[in-house]
Residue, then its C-alpha position, 0 to 999 in steps of 0.5 A: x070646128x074650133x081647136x079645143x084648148x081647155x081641158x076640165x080635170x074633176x078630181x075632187x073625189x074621196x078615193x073611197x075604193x082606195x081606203x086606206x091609202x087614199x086617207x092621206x093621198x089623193x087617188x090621182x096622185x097615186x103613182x104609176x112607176x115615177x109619176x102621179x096618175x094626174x100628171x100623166x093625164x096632164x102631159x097627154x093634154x098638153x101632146x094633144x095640144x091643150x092649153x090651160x087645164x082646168x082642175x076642180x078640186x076639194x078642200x083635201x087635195x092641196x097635195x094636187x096644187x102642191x105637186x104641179x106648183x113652183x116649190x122655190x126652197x126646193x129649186x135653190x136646194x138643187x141648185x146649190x146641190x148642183x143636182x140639174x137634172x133633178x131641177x130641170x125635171x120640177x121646173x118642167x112640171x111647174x111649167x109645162x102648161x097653165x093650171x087653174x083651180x077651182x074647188x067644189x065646196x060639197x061633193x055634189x057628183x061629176x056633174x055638179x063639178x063640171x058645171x063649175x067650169x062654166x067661168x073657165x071654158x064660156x062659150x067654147x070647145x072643152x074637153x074632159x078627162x078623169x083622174x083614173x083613166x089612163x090608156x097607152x097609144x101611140x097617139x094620145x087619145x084626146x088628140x084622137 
């Protein structure tokens, strides 16, 4: 069996049993104590030894790409600020795997959105994960 080494995140959904937060915030960026939902699915990829993650996503959900980017006003604000441990953190996040994205222009349902992964994934072993399951173990679920 070949190594899996992309995962497929859906995240375009309207987060409509989310109303009214979800107007403005995408559901997977709601946190759970300091960190958005998705980035915590995104670490557990990267634990179970993912590669490239692939998110599709929706014409609303900049704040998505914004989060997991390099934000260089930012980093220099840090840095000047001599604020390290802080700088170390965001840089992590922009780094720590490689992130694509693709939107789905009509919300068409899950499957519709995977089936746009076609390009990223070709002919290999992917997985996929959902922005709203988040489980605790020991040993990350995927990687089981």
């Amino acid at each position: 069996m070949k190594k899996i080494k992309k995962v497929v995140i859906p995240v375009a959904g309207m987060g409509t049993r989310f109303l009214p937060v979800t107007k403005t915030v995408p559901k997977e960026m709601l946190p759970i104590i300091d960190k958005p939902t998705l980035h915590y699915l995104i670490e557990e990829a990267v634990n179970s030894g993912i590669e490239e993650v692939l998110l599709i996503t929706n014409p609303y959900k900049k704040t998505v790409e914004d989060y997991f980017d390099i934000s260089y006003e930012l980093e220099s604000r840090l840095l000047k600020s001599n604020k390290t441990k802080q700088l170390e953190m965001i840089q992590k996040i922009s780094s720590m795997v490689k992130i694509y994205y693709i939107r789905q222009g009509e919300p068409l349902g899950t499957g519709h959105a995977i089936s746009l992964a076609k390009v990223f994934v070709g002919d290999e072993p992917f997985a996929v994960m959902y922005g709203d399951d988040l489980i605790k173990s020991d040993i990350p679920c995927l990687k089981q």
